[in-house]
N, C-alpha and C positions, 0 to 999 in steps of 0.2 A: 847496144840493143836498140833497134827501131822502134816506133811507137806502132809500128803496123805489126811486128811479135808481139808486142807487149800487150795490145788492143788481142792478137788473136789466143794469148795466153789467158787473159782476162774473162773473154767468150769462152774458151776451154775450160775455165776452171769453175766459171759461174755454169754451162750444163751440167756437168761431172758434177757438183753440188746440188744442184735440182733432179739429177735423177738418182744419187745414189745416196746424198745425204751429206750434208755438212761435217759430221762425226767421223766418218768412212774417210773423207777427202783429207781431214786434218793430220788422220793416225798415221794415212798413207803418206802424205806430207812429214810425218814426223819421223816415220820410220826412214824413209829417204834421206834425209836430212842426220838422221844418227848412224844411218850405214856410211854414208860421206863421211862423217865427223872421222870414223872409226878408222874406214878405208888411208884418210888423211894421215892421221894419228901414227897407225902401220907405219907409211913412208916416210913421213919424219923419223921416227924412230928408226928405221930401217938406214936410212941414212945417215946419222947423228954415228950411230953402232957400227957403221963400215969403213 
């Protein structure tokens, strides 16, 4: 990962925070992060079981 994604990820997530709210940005953050976990989860298992 570049510093010039990382710099525009940064900008991204600091407007996305200033227009819709820190709270909004997290939950959405969290839920992505736990549909991954889960998505992952699936495939190992799926794997392991075949």
């Amino acid at each position: 990962m570049s510093a010039g994604s990382a710099l525009g990820i940064a900008a991204a997530v600091a407007v996305a925070v200033t227009a819709i709210g820190w709270r909004t940005v997290l939950t959405m953050v969290a839920v992505s992060v736990i549909a991954l976990a889960v998505v992952g989860f699936v495939n190992v298992t799926g794997i392991l079981l075949s």
